[in-house]
C-alpha positions as CSV (number, residue, x, y, z in Angstrom):
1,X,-36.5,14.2,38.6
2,X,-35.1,11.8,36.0
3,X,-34.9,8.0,37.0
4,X,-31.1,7.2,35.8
5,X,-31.8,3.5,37.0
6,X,-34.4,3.3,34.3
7,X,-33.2,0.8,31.3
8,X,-31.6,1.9,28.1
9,X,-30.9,0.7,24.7
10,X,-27.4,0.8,23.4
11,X,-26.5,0.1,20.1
12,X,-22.7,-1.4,20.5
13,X,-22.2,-1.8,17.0
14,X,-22.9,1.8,15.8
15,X,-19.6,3.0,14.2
16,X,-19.8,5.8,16.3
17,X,-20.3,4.4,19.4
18,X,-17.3,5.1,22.1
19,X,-18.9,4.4,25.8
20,X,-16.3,6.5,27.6
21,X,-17.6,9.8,26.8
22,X,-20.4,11.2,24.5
23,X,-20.3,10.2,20.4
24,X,-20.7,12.5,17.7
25,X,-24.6,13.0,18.6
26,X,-24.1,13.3,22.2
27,X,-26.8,11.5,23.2
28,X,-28.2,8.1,24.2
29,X,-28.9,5.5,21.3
30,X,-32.5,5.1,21.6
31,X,-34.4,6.3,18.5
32,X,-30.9,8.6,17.9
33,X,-31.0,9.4,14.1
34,X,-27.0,9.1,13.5
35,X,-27.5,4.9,14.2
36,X,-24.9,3.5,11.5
37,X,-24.2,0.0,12.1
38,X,-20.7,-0.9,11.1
39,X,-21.9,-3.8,9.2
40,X,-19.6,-6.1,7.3
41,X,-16.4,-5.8,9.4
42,X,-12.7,-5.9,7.9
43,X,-9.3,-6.3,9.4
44,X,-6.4,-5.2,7.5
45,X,-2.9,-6.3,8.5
46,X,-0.1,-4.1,6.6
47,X,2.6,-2.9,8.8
48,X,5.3,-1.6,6.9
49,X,7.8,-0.5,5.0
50,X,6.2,2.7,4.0
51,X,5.8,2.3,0.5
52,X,4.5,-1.1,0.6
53,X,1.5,0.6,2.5
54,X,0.9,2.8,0.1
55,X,0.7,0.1,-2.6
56,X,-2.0,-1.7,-1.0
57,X,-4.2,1.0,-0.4
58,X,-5.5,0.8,-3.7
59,X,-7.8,-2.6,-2.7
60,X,-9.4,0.4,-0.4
61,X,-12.3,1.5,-3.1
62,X,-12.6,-2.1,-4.3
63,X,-13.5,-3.4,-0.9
64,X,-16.2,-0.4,-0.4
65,X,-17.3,-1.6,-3.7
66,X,-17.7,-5.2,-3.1
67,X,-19.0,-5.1,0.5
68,X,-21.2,-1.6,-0.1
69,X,-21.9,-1.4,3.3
70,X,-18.5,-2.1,5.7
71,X,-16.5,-1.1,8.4
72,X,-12.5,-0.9,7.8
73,X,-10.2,-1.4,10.3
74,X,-6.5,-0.7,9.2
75,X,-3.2,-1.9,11.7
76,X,-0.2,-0.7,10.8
77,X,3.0,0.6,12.2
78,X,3.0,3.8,14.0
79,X,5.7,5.4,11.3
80,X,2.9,5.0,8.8
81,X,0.5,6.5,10.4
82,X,0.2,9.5,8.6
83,X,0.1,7.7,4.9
84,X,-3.7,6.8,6.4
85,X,-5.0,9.0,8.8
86,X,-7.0,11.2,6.3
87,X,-8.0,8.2,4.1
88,X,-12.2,8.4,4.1
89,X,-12.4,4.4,2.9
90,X,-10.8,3.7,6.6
91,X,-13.0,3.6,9.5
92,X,-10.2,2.9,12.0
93,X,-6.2,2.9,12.6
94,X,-5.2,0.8,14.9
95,X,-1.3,1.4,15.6
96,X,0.8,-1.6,15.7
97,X,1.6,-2.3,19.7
98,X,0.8,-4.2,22.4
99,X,-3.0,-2.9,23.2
100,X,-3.7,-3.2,19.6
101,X,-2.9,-6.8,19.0
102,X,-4.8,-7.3,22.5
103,X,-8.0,-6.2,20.6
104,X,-7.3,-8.7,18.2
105,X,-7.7,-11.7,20.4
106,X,-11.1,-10.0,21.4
107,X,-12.8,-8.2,18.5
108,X,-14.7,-10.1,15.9
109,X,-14.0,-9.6,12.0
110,X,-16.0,-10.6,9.1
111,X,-12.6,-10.7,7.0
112,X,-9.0,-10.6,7.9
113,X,-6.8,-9.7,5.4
114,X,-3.2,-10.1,6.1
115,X,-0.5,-9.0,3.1
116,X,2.9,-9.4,5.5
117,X,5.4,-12.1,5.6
118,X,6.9,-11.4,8.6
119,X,6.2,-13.3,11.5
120,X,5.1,-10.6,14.2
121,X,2.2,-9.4,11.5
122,X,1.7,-13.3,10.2
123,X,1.3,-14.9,14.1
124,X,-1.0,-11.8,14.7
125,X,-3.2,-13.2,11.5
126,X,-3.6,-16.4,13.0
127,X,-4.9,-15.2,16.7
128,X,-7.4,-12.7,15.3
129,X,-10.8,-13.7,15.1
130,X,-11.9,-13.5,11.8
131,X,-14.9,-15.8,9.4
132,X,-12.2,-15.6,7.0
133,X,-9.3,-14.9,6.0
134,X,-6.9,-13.9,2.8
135,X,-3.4,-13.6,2.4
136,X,-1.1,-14.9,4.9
137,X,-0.5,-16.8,8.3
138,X,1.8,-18.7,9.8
139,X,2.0,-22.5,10.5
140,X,2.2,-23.9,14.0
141,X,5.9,-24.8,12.9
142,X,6.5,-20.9,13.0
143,X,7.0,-20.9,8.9
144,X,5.2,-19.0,6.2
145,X,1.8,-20.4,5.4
146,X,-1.0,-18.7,3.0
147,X,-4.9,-18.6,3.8
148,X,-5.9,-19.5,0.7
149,X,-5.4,-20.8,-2.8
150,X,-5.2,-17.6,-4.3
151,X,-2.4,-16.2,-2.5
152,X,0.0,-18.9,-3.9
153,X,1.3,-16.4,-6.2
154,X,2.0,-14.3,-3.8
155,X,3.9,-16.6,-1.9
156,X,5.7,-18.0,-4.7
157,X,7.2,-14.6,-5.3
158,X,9.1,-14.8,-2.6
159,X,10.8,-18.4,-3.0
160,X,11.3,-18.3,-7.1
161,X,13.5,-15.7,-8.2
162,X,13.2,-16.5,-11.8
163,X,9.3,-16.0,-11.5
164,X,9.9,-12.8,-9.5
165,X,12.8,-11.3,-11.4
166,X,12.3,-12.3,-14.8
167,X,8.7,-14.2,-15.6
168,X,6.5,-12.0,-13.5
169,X,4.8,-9.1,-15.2
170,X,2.1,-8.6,-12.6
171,X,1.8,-5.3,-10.7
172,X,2.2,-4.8,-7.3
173,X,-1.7,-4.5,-7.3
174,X,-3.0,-7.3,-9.5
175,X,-0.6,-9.3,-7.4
176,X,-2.7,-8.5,-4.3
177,X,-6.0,-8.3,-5.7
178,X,-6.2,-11.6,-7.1
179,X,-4.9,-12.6,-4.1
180,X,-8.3,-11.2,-2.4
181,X,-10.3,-12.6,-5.0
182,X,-10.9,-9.3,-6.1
183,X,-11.3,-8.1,-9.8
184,X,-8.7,-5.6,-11.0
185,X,-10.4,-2.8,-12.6
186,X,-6.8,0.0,-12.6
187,X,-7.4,0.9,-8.9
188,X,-5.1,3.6,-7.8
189,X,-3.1,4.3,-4.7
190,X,-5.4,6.3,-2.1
191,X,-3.7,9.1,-0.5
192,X,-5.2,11.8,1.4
193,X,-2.9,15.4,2.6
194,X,-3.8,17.0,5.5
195,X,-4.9,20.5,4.3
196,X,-2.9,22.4,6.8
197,X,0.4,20.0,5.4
198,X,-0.5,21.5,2.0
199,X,-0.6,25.2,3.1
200,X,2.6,24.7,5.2
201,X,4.1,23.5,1.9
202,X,2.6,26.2,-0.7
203,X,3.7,28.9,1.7
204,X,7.8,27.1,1.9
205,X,7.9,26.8,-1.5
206,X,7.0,30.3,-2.5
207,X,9.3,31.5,-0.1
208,X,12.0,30.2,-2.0
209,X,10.8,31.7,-4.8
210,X,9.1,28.8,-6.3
211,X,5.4,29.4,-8.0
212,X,3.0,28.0,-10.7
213,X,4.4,30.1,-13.4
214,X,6.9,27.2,-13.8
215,X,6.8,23.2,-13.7
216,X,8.3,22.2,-10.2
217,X,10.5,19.2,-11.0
218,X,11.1,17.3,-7.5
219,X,14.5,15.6,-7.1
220,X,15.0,12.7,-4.6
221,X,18.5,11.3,-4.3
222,X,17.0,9.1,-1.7
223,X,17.8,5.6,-1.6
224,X,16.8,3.8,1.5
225,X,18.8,1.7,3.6
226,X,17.9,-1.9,2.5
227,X,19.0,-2.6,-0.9
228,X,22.5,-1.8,-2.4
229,X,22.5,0.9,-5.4
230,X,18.8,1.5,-5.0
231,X,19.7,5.2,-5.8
232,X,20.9,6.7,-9.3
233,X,24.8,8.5,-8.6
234,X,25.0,11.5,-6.8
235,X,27.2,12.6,-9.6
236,X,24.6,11.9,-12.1
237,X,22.4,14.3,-9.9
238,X,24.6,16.8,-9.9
239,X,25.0,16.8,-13.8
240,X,20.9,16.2,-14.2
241,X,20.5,19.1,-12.4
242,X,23.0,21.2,-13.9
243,X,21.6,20.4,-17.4
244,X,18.0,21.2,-16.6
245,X,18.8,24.4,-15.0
246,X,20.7,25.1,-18.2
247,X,17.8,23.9,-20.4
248,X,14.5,23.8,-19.5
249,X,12.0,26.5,-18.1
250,X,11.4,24.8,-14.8
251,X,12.5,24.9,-11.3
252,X,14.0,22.3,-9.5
253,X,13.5,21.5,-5.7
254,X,15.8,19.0,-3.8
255,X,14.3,16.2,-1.2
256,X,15.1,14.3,1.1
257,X,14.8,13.0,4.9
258,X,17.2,12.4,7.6
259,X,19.1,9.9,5.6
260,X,19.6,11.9,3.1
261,X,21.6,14.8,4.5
262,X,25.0,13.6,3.4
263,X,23.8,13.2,0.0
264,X,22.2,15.7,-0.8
265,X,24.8,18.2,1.1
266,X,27.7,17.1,-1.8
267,X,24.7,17.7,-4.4
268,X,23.9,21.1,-3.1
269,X,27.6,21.8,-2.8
270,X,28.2,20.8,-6.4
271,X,25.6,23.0,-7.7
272,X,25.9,26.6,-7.3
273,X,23.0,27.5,-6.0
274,X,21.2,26.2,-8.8
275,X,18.3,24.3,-7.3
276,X,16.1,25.0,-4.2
277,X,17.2,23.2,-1.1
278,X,14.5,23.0,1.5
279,X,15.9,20.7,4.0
280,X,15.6,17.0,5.2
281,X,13.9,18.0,8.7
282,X,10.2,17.3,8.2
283,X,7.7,14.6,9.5
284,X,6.2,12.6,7.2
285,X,3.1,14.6,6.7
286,X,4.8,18.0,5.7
287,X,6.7,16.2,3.3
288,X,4.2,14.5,1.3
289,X,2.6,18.3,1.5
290,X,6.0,19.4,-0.2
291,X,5.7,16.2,-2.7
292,X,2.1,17.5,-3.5
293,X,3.6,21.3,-4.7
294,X,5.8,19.2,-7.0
295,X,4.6,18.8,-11.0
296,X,7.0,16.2,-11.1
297,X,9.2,13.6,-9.3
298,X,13.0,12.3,-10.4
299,X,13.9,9.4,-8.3
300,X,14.7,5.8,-7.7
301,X,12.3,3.3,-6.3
302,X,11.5,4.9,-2.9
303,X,9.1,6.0,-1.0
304,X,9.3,9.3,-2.2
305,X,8.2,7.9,-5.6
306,X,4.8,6.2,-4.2
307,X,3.9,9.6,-2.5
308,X,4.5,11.0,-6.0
309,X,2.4,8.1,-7.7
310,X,-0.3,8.6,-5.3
311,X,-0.9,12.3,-5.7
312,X,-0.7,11.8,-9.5
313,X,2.1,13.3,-10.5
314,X,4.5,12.4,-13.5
315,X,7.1,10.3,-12.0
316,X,10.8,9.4,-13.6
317,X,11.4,6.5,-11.7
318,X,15.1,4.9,-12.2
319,X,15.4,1.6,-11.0
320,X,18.4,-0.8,-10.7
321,X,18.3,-3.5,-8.2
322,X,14.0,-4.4,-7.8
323,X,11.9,-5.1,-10.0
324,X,10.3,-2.2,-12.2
325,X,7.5,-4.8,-13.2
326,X,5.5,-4.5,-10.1
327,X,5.4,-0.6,-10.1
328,X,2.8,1.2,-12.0
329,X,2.9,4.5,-13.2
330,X,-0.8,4.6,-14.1
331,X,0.0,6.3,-17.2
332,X,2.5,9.5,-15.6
333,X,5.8,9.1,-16.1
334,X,8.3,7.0,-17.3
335,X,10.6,4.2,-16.0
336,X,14.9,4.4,-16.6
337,X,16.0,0.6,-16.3
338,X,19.4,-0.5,-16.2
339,X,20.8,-3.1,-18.7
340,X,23.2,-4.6,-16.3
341,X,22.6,-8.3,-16.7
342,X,22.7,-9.7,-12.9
343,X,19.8,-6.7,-12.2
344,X,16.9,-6.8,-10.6
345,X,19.1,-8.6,-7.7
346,X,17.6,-7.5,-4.1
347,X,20.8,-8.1,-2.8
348,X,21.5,-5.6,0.4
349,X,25.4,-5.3,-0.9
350,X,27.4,-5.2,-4.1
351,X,30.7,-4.7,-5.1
352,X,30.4,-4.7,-9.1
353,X,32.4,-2.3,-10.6
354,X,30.4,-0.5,-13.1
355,X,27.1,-1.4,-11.2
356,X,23.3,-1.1,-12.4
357,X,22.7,2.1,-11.3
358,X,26.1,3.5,-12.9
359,X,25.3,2.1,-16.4
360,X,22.3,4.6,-16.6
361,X,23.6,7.3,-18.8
362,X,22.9,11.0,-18.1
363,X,21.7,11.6,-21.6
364,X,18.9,8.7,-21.1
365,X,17.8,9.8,-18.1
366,X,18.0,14.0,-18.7
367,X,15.9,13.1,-22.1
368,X,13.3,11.4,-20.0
369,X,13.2,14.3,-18.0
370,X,12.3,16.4,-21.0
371,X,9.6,14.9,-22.3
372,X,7.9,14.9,-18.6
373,X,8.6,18.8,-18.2
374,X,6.7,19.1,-21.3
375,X,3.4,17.4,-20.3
376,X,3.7,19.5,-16.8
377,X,3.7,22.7,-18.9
């Protein structure tokens, strides 16, 4: 008969440890052969938007790199959940709510690193328990405060428009890596489908008579809900479309999500049947699966674009009101930039006549569109 009062050894910090029910060896920790110590321990704080999480994960490989043997611990908001959840360089997802940020004011980190400005994501940085921390907190007079010297640039972003809208040259990346204090080698975005996303996706596409045999050119009218004239025209779509379709040996595949219904109805409606319209009724996951059948992406500065960018695909990214300097192509694709004088702006609403995104010609951007079909053939 075994003695279940005799002592045992357990190994708390084993990355596979869960206590409540058997771990992957299923069975106790003494002289168990899976014992992996999590090691150095990190805590990153990126909630949101979506495409801002996506831009950060690039500082993924260059932590495993610095810190060879770590333990990642990723919070972020539950709508961006499935932009991680296959990622290998993350150890854990912790959702943003209440019993998450509990853990917090428990767990211990080695390093916090916190890239938000906002305050629910900044007051959380100050309350975790961390040896040290990059990026941002906030001050005990509720305001905006950075952990350390090399975040000033960062930070200074966000108060100087001239250095954001006209000096800065930095990417998105370099911006947060030398924030880290880590060396910038060209690290891309990490972004990982769910294999059963990218059959559901092979398997819609084919059914509308999309294959291989020709480039798939994504389009994504898409243009968020924050900025004014973050999109190119519907018109201009319409016409874009019209003239590949006349043109070039490719097929064409409209996008979108739930705000995009309107949109992309009038496009559809103006077209003839001359473009494959799948819809704007799929989670997150499926549609990055669609983005991945794509051989190329047209649209504005969107999320949609960073899936794109992530899964290395030629991108024609048109931008009007942000600032094309901190996106990188890595090399696939080209950027359309309006010559409107007052843009990049950020502004949420604008009542220019004649504004940034109208000045972009159709010739301009259907010639960019070209040249990308080509190097997808």
């Amino acid at each position: 008969m075994k003695n279940f009062e005799t002592p045992i050894q357990i190994k708390y910090d084993c990355r596979f440890f869960i206590g409540e029910k058997p771990c992957k060896a299923k069975r106790f920790c003494d002289g168990c052969h899976e014992y992996d110590p999590m090691g150095f321990r990190i805590l990153i704080i990126k909630l949101g938007a979506m495409g801002d999480v996506l831009r950060t994960t690039p500082i993924l490989a260059a932590l495993r790199e610095k810190y060879k043997k770590c333990h990642i611990t990723w919070m972020v908001e539950e709508g961006s959940l499935a932009l991680l959840k296959h990622n290998p360089y993350i150890d854990r997802i912790l959702p943003y709510r209440l019993d998450s940020a509990l853990r917090l004011l428990v767990e211990q980190y080695d390093l916090l690193i916190s890239l938000e400005k906002i305050d629910s994501a900044t007051s959380l940085a100050e309350l975790a328990r961390a040896r040290e921390k990059l990026g941002f907190g906030m001050t005990p007079q509720g305001t905006l405060r950075v952990f350390n010297p090399e975040s000033l640039y960062a930070l200074r972003l966000g108060m100087d428009d001239r250095l954001k809208f006209l000096d800065n040259e930095k990417s998105y990346p370099r911006i947060i890596f030398e924030a880290l204090k880590l060396p910038y080698k060209g690290e891309e975005y990490s972004l990982y489908l769910d294999p059963l996303d990218e059959k559901f996706a092979a398997n819609l596409l084919a059914g509308h008579g999309l294959d291989s045999r020709k480039p798939i050119v994504g389009i994504a009218p898409g243009a968020g809900h924050v900025f004014a004239n973050k999109g190119w025209t519907v018109s201009g779509y319409i016409k874009l479309i019209n003239r590949i379709s006349d043109n070039l040996d490719a097929h064409v595949l409209l996008l979108g999500g739930e705000r995009e219904k309107e949109a992309n109805s009038v496009i559809r409606e103006g077209l003839k049947n001359r473009i494959a319209d799948i819809g704007c009724d799929y989670p997150l996951s499926r549609f990055m699966g669609i983005v991945g059948q794509c051989d190329m992406l047209i649209c504005g500065d969107t999320l949609p674009m960073h899936i794109a960018i992530a899964l290395k695909k030629q991108v024609l990214a048109i931008f009007g009101p942000t600032c094309h300097q901190e996106i990188d192509l890595f090399g696939r694709g080209e950027k359309i930039i309006t010559a409107k004088e007052c843009a990049p702006c950020y502004k949420g609403r604008c009542d220019i006549k004649d504004n940034c995104m109208e000045l972009i010609s159709l010739d301009e951007v259907y010639e960019a569109a070209k040249r990308l079909v080509a190097v997808c053939k």
